[in-house]
gemmi code that builds the backbone of each chain (N, CA, C; Angstrom):
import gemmi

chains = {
    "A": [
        ("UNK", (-2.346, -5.595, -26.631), (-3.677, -5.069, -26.313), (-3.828, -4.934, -24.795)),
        ("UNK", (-4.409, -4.160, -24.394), (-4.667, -3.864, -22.623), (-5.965, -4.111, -22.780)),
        ("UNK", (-5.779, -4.787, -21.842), (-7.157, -5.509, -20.871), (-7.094, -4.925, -19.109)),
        ("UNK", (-8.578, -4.450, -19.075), (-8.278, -3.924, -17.464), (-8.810, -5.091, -16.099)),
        ("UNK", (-8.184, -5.145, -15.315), (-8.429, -6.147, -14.398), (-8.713, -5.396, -13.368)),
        ("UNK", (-9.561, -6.022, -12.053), (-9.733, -5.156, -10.663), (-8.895, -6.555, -9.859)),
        ("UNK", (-8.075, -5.799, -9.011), (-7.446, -6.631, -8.217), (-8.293, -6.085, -6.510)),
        ("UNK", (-8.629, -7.171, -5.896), (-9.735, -6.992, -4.965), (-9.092, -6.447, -3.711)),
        ("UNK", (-8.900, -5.347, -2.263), (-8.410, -5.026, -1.264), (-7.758, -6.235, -0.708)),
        ("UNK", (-7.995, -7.120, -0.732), (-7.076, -8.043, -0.278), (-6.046, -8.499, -0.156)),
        ("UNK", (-6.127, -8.421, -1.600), (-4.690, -8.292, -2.211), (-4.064, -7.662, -1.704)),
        ("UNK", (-4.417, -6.443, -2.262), (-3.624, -5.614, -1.919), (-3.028, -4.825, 0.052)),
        ("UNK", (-4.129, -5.622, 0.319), (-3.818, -5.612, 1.963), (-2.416, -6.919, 2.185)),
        ("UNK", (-2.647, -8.199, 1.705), (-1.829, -9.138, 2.189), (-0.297, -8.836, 1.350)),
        ("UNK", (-0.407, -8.366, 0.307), (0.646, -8.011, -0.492), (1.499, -7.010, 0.001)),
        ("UNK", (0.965, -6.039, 0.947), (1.880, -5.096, 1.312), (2.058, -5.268, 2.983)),
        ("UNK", (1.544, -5.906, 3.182), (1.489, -6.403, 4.915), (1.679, -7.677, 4.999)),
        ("UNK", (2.914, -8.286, 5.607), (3.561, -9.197, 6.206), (2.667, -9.928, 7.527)),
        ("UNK", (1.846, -11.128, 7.673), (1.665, -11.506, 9.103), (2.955, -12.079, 9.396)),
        ("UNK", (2.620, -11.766, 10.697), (4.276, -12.552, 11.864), (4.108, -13.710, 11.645)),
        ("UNK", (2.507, -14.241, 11.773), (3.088, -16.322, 11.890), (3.225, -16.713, 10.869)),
        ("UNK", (4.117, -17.505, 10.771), (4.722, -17.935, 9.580), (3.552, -18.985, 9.145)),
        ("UNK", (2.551, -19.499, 9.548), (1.307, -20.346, 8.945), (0.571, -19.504, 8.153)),
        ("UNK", (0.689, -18.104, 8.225), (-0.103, -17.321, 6.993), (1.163, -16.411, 5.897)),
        ("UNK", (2.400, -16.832, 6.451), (3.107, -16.283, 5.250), (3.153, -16.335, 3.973)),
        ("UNK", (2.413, -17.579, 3.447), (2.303, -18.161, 2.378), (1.852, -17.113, 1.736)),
        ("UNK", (0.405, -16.735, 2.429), (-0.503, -15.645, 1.575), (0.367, -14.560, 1.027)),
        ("UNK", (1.237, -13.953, 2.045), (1.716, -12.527, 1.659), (2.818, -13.336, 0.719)),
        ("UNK", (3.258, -14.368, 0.559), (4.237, -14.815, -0.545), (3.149, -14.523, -1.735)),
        ("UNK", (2.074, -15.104, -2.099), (1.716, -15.465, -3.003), (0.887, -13.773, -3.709)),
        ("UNK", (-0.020, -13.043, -2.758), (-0.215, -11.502, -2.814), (1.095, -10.824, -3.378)),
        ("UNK", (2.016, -11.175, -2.893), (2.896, -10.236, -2.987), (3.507, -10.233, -4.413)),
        ("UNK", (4.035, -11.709, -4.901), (4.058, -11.970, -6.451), (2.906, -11.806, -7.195)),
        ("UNK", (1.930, -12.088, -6.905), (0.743, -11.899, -7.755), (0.563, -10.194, -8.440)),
        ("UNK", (0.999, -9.145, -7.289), (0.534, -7.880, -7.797), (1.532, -6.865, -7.928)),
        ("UNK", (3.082, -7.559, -7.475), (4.242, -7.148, -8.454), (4.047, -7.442, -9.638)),
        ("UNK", (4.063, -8.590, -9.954), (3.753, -9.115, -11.787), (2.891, -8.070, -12.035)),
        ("UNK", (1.819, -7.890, -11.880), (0.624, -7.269, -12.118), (0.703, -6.042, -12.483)),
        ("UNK", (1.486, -5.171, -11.495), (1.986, -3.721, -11.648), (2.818, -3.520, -13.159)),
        ("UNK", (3.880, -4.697, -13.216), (4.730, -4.692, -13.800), (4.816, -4.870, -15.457)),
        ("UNK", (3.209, -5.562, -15.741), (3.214, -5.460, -16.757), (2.565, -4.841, -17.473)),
        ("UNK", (2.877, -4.219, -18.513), (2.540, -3.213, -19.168), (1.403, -2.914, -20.119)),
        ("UNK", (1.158, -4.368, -20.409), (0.009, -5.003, -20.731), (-1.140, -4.948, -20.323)),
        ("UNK", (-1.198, -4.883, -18.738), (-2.374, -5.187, -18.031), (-2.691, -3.435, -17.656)),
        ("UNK", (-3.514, -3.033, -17.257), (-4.910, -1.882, -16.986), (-5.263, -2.291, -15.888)),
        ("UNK", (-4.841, -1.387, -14.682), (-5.747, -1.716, -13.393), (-7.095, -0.875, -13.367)),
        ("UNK", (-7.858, -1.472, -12.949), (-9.264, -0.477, -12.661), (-9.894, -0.468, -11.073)),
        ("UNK", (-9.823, 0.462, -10.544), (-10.776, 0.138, -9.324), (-11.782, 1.901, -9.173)),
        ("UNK", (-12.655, 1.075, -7.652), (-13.567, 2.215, -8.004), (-13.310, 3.130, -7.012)),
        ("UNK", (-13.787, 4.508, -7.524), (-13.272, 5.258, -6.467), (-13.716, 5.127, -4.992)),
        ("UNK", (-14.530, 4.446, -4.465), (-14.646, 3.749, -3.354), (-13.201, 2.924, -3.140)),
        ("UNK", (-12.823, 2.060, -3.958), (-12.391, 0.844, -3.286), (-11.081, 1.526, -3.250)),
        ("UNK", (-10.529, 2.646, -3.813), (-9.071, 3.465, -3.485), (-9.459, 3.864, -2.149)),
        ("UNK", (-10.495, 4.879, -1.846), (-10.314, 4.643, -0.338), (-10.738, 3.488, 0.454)),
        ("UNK", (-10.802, 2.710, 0.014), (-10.689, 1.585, 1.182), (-9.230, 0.762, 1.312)),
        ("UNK", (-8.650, 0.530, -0.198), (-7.162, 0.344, -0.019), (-5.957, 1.054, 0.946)),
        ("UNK", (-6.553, 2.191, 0.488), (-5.867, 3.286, 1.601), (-5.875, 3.355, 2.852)),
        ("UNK", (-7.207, 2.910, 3.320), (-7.965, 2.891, 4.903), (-7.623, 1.448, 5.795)),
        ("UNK", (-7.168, 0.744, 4.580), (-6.870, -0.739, 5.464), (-5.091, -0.759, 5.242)),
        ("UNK", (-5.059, 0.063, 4.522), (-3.323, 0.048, 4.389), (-2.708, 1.081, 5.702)),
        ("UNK", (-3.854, 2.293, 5.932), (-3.468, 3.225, 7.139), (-3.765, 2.632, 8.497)),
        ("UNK", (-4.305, 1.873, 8.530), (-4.853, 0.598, 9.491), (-3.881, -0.106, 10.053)),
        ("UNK", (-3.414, -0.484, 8.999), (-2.001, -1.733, 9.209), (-0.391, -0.897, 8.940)),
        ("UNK", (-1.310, 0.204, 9.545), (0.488, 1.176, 9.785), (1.813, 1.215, 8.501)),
        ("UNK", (1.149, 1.101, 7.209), (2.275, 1.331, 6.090), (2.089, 2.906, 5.956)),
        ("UNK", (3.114, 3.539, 5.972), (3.706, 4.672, 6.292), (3.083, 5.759, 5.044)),
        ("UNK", (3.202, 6.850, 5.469), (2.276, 7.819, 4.711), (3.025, 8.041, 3.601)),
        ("UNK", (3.869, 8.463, 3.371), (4.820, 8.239, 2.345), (4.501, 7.086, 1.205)),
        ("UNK", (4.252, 5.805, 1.878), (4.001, 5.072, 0.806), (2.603, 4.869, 0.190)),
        ("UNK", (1.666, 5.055, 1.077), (-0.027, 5.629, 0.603), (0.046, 6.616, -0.132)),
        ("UNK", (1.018, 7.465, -0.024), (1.139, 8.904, -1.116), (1.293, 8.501, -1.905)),
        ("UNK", (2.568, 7.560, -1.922), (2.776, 7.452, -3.862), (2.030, 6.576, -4.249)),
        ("UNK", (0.956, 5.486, -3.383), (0.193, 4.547, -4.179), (-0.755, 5.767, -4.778)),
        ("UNK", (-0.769, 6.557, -4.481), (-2.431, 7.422, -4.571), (-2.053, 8.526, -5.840)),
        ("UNK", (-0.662, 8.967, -5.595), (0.006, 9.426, -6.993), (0.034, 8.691, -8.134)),
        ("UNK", (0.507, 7.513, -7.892), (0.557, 5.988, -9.943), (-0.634, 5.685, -9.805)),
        ("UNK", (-1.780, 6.007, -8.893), (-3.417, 5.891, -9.713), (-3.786, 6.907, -10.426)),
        ("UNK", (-2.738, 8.122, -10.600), (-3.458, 9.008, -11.507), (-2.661, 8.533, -12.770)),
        ("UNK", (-1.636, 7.512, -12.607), (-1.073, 7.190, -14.104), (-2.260, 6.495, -15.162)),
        ("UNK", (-1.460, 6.382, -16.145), (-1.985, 5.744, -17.159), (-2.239, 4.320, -17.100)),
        ("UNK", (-1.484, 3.685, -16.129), (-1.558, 2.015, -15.466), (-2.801, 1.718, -14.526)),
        ("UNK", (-3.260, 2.560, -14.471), (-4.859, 2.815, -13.478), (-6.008, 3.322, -13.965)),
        ("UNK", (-7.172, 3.025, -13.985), (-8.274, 3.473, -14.529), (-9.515, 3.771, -13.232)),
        ("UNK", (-9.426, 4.647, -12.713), (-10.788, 5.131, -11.117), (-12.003, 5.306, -11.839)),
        ("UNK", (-12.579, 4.691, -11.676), (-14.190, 4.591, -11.708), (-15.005, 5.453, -11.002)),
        ("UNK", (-15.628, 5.978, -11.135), (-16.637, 6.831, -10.367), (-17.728, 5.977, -9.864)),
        ("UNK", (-18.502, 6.163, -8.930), (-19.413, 5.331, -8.834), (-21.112, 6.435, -8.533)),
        ("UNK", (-21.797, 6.054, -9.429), (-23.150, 6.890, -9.592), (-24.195, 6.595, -8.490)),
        ("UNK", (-24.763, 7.348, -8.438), (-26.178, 6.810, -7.458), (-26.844, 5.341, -7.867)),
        ("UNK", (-27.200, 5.714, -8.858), (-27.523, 4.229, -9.885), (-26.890, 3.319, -9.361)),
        ("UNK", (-25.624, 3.218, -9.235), (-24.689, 1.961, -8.874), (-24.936, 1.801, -7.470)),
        ("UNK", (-25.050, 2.578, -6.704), (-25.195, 2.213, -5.044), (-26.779, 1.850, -5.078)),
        ("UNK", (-27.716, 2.257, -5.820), (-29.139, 1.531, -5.589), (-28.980, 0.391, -6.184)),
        ("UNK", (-28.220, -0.101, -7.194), (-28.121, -1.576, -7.530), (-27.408, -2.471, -6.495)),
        ("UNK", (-26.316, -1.388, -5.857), (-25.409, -2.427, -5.156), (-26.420, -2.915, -3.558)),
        ("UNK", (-27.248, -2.064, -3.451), (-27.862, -2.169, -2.276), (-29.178, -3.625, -2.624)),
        ("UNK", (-29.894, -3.053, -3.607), (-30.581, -4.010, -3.678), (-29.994, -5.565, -3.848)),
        ("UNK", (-28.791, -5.858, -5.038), (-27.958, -7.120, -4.657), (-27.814, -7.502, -3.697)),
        ("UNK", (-27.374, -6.901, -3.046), (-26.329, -6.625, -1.307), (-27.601, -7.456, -0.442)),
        ("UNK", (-28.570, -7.030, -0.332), (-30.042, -7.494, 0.348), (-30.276, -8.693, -0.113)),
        ("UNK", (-30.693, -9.095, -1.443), (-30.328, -10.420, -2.203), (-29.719, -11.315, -1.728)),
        ("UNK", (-28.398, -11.356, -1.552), (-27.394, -12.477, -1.494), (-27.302, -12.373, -0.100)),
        ("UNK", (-27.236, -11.285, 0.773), (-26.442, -11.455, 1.748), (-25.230, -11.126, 1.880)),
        ("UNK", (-24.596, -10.799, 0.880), (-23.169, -10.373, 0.964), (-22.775, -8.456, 1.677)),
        ("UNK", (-22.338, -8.424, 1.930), (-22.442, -6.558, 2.391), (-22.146, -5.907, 1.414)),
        ("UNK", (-22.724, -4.574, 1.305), (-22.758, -4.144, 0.024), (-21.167, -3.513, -0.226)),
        ("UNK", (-20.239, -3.330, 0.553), (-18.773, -2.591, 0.296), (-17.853, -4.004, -0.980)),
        ("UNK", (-18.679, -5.063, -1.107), (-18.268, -5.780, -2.382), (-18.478, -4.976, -3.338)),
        ("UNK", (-19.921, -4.676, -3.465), (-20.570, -4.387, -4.909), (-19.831, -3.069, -5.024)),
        ("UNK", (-20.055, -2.240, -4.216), (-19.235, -1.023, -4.260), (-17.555, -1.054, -5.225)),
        ("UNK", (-17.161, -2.213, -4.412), (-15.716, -2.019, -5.337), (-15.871, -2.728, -6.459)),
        ("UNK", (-16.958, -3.304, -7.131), (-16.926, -4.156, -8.394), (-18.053, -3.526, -9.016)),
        ("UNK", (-18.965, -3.104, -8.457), (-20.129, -2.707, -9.375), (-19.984, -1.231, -10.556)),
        ("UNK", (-19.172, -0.292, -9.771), (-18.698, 1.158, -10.761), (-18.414, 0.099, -12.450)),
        ("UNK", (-17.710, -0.918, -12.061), (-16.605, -1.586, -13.166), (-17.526, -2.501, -13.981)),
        ("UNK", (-18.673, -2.332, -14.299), (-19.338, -3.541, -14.783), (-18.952, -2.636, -16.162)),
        ("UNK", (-18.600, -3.517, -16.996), (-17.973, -3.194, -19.115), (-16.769, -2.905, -18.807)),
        ("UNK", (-16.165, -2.635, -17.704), (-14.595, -2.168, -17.774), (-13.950, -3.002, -17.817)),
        ("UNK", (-14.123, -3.941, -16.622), (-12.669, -5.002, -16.348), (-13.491, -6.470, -17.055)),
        ("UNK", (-12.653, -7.117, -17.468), (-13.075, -8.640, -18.311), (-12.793, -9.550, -17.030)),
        ("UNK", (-11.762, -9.346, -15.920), (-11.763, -9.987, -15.124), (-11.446, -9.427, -13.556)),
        ("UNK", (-11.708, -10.253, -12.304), (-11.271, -9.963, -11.204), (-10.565, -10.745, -10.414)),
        ("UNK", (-9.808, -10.585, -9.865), (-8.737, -11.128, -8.721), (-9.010, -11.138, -7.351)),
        ("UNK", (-9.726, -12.083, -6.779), (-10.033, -11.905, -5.828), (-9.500, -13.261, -5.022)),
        ("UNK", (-9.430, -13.280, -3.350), (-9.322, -14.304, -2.112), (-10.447, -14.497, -1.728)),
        ("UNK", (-11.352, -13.436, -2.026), (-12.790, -13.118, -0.909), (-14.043, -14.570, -2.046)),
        ("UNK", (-14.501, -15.143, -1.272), (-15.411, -16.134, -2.124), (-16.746, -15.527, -1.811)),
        ("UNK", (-17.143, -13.937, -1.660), (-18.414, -13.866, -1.744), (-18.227, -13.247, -3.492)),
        ("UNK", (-16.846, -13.380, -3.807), (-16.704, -12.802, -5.516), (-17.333, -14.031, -6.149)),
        ("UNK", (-17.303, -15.347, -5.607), (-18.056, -16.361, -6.557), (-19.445, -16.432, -6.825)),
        ("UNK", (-19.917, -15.409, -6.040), (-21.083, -15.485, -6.155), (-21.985, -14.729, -7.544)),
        ("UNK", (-22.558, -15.150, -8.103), (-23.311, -14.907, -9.624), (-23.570, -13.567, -9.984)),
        ("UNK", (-23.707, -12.666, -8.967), (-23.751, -11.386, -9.231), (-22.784, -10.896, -9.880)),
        ("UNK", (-21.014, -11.195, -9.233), (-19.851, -11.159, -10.138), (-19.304, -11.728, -11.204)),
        ("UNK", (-19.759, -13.022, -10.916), (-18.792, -13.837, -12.061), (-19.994, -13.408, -13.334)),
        ("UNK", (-20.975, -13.117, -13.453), (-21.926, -12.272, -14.587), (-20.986, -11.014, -15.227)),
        ("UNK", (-20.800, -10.431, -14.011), (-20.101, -9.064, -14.898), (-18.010, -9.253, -15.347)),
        ("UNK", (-17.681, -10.619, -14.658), (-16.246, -10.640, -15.244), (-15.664, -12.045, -14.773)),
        ("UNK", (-15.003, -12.840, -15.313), (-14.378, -13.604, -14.712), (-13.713, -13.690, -13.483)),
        ("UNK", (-13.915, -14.272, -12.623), (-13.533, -14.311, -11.136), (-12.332, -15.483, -11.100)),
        ("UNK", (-11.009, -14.826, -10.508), (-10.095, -15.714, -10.471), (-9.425, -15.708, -8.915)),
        ("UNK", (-8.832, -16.721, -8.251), (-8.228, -16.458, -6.636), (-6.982, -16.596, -6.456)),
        ("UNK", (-6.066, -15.592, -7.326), (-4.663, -15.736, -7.172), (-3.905, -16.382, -6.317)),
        ("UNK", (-4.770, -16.623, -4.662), (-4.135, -16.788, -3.539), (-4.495, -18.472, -3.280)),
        ("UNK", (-5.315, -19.003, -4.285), (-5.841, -20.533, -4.146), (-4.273, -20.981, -3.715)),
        ("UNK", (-4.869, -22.182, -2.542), (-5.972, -22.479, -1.976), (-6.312, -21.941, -0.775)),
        ("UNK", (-5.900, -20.630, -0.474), (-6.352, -19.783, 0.262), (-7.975, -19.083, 0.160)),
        ("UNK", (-8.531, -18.772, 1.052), (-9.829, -18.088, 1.123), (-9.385, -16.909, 2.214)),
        ("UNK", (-10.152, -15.483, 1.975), (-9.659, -14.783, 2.642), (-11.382, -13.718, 2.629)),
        ("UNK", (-11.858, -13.502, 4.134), (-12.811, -12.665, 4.350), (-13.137, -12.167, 5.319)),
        ("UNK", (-13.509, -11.043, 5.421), (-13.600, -9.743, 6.093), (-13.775, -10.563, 7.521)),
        ("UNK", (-12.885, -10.149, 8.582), (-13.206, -10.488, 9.853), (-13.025, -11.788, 9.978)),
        ("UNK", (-12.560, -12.588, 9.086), (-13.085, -13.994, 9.672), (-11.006, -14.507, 9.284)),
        ("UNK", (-10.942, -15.619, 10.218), (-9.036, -15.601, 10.095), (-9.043, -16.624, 8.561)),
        ("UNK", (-8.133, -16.425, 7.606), (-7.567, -16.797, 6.442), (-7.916, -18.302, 6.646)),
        ("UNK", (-8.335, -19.552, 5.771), (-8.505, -20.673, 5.728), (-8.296, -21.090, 4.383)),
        ("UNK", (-8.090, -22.371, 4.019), (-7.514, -23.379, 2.851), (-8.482, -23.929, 2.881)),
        ("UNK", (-8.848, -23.929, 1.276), (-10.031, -24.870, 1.083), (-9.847, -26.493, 0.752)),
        ("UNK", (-10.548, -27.454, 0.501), (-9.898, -28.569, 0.987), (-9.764, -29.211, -0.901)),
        ("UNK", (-10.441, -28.292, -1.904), (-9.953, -28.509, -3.038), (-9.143, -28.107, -3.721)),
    ],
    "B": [
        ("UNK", (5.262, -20.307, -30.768), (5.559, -20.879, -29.385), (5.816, -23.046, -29.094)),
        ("UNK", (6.534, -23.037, -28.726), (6.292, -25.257, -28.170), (6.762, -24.826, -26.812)),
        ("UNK", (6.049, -26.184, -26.800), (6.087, -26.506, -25.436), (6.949, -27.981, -25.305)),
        ("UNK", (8.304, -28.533, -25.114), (9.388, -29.630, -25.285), (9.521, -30.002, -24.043)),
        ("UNK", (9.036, -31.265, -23.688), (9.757, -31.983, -22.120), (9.805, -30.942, -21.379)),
        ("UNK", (8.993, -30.053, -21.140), (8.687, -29.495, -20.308), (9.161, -27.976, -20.415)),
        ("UNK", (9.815, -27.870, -21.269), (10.404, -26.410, -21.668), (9.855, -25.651, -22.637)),
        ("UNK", (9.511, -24.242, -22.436), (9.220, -23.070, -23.399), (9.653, -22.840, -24.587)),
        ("UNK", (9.642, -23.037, -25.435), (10.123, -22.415, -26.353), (10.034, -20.830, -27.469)),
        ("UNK", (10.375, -19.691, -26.708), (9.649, -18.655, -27.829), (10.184, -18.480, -28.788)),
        ("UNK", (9.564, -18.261, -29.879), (10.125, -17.402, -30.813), (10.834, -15.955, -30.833)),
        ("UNK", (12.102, -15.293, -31.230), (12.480, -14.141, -30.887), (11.255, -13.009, -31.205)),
        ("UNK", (10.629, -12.875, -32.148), (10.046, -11.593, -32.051), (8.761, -11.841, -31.037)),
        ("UNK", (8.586, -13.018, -30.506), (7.667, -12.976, -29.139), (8.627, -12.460, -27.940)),
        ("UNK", (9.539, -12.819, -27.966), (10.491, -12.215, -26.990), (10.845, -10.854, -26.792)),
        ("UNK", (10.692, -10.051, -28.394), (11.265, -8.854, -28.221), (10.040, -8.006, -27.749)),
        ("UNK", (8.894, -8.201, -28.154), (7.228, -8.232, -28.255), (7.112, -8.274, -26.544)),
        ("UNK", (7.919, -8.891, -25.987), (7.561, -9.128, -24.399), (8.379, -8.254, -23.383)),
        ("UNK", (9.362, -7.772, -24.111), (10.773, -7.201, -23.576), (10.824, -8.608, -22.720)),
        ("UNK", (11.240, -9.596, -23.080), (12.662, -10.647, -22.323), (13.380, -10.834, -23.137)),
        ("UNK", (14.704, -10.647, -22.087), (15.912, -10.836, -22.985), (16.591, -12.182, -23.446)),
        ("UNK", (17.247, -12.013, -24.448), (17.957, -13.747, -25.123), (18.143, -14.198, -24.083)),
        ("UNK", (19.057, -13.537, -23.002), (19.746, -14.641, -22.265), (19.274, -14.025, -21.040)),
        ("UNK", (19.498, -14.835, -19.873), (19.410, -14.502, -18.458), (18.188, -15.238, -17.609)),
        ("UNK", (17.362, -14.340, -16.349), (16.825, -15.293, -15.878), (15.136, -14.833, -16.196)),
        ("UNK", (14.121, -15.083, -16.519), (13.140, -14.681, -16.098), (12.426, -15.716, -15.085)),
        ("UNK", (11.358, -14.860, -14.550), (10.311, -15.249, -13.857), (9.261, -15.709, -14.406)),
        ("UNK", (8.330, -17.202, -13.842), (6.841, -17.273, -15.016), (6.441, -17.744, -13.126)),
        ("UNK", (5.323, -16.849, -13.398), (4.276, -17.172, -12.296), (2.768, -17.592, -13.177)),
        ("UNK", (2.200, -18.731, -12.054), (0.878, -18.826, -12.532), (-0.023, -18.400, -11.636)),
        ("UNK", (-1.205, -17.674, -12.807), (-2.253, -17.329, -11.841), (-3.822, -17.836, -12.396)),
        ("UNK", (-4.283, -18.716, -12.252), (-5.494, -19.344, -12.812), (-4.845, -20.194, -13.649)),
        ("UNK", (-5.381, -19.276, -15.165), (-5.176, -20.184, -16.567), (-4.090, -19.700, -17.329)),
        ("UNK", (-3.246, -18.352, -16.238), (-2.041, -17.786, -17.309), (-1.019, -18.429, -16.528)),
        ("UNK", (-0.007, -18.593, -17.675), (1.246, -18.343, -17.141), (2.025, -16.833, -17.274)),
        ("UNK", (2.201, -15.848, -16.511), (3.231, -14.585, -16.789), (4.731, -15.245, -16.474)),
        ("UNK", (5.245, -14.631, -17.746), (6.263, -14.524, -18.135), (7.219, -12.758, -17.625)),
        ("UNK", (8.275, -13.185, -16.801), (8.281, -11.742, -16.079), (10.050, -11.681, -16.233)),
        ("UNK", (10.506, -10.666, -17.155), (11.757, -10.735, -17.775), (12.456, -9.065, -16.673)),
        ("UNK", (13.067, -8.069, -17.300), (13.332, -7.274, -16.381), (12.610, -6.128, -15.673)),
        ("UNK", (13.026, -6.471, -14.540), (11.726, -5.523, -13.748), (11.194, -3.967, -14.430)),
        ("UNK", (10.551, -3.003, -14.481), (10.632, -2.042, -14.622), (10.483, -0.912, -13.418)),
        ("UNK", (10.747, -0.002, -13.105), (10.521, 1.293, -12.118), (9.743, 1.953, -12.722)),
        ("UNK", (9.021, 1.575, -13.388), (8.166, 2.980, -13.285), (6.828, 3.301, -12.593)),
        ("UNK", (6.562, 2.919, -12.237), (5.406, 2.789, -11.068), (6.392, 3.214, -9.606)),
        ("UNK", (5.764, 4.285, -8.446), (6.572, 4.834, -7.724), (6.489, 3.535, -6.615)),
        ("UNK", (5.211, 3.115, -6.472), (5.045, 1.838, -5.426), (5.567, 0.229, -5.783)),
        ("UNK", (6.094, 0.053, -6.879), (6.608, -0.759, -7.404), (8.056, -1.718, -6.295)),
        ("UNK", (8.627, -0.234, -5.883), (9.625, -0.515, -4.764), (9.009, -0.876, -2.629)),
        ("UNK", (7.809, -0.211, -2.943), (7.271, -0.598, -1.287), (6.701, -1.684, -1.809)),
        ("UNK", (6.048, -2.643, -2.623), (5.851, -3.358, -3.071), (6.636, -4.484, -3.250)),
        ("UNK", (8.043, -4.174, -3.376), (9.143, -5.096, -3.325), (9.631, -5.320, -2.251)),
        ("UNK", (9.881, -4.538, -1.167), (9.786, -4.512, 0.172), (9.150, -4.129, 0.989)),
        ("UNK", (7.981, -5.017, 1.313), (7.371, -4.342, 2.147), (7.834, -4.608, 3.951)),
        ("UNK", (7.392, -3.246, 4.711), (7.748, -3.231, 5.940), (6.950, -3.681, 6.709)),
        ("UNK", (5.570, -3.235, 6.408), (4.518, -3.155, 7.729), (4.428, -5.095, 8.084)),
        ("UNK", (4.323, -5.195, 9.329), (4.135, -6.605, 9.711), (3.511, -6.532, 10.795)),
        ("UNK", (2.040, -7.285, 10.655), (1.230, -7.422, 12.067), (0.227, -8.553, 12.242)),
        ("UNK", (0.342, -9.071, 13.481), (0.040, -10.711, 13.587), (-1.740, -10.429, 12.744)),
        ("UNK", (-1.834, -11.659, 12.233), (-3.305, -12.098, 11.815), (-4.578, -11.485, 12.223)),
        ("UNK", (-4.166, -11.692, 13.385), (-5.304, -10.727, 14.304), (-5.640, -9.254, 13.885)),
        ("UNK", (-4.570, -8.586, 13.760), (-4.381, -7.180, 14.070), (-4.832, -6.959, 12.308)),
        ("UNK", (-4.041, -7.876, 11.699), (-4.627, -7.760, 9.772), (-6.063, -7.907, 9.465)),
        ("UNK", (-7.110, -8.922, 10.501), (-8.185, -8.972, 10.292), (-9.197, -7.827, 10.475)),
        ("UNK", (-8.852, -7.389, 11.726), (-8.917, -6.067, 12.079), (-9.077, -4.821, 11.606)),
        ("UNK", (-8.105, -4.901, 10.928), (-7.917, -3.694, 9.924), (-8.676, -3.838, 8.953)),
        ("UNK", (-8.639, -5.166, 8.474), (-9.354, -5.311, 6.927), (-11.015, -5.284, 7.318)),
        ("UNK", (-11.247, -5.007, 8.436), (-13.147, -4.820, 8.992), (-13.511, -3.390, 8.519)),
        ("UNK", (-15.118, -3.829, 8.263), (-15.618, -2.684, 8.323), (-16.379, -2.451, 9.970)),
        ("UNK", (-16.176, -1.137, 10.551), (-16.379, -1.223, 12.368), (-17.596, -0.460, 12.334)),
        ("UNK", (-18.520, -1.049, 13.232), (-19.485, -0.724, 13.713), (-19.697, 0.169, 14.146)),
        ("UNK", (-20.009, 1.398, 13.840), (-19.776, 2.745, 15.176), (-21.016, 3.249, 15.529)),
    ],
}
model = gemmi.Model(1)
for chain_id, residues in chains.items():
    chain = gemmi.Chain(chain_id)
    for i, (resn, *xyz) in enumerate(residues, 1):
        res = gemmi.Residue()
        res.name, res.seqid = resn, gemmi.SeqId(i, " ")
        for name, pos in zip(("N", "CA", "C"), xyz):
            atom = gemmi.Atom()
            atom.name, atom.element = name, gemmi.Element(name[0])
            atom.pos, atom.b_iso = gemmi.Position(*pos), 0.0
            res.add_atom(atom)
        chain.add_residue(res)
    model.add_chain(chain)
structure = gemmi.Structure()
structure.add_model(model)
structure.setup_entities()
């Protein structure tokens, strides 16, 4: 049976980008197995929204992985192993009003909100995914535990 | 399926059901509450291989960076 999962930019940023100091290599060890497996099995349904493809893209062209290889990520999302979400007006007036709510910036809701009935679960580093708005619409899991990983701020280990 | 002193045990038609083969090595990674079970790779996904090697490498800094949304 296929089940669709959203695997969060993070991932997919630390998974394909190497840091030099070896005190954050761990992450790209653990990204990097996490979303080979992931790709690999045949089982699993990726879903993301068409926002969060260009933002994968935009932080992957960022961190200088070569056009060539953004091409073919952007080619196997039109496979059958990928599911792009559209995202409606509706969804950006919900994501905004949340977004105001919590405090979190709304480019979360953006990549999780298109997906509310799609994915049963999400993969995320980022811990503003723990917050109730998400774990409501899917199980929230942190492949990269005991890593924490968020926008702007440098990678940290939580102490549980 | 058992689980013996610490070892797997499948049944063959879970095996064939999984594509892993009788013999050789697989991979089991955990992620939460699964264990994957990861027998021979497949190619079919084109990024599957930049994925296996990846090139780009840039200190912490320069990754945080990137992963921002910028003020303009």
């Amino acid at each position: 049976m296929s089940s669709f999962i959203l695997v969060d930019t993070n991932i997919w940023h630390f998974a394909m980008v190497k840091p030099i100091e070896e005190e954050f290599l761990e992450i790209h060890k653990r990204a990097n197995s996490f979303l080979l497996s992931t790709l690999m099995d045949e089982n699993i349904r990726m879903a993301l929204s068409s926002y969060q493809v260009a933002e994968v893209l935009e932080v992957l062209r960022r961190s200088y992985v070569d056009f060539d290889t953004r091409m073919k990520l952007l080619a196997d999302l039109k496979t059958r192993k990928f599911y792009v979400a559209e995202g409606s007006f509706h969804t950006v007036e919900e994501a905004i009003r949340d977004s105001f709510e919590s405090g979190i910036h709304v480019y979360d809701y953006l990549v999780a909100y298109p997906l509310k009935g799609v994915v049963t679960r999400i993969y995320s580093a980022d811990d503003h995914f723990q917050h109730a708005h998400f774990f409501k619409m899917a199980e929230v899991v942190n492949p990269l535990f005991p890593w924490i990983l968020r926008e702007g701020v440098k990678p940290r280990k939580t102490q549980r | 399926m058992k689980i013996i002193a610490g070892k797997i045990y499948l049944p063959k038609d879970l095996r064939l059901k999984a594509n892993l083969p009788d013999n050789g090595v697989c991979e089991a990674i955990l992620v939460g509450d699964e264990i994957k079970l990861r027998g021979e790779i497949p190619k079919t996904l084109n990024i599957i291989e930049a994925v296996r090697n990846p090139r780009a490498e840039l200190s912490i800094e320069e990754m945080m960076k990137a992963g921002e949304v910028e003020d303009v």
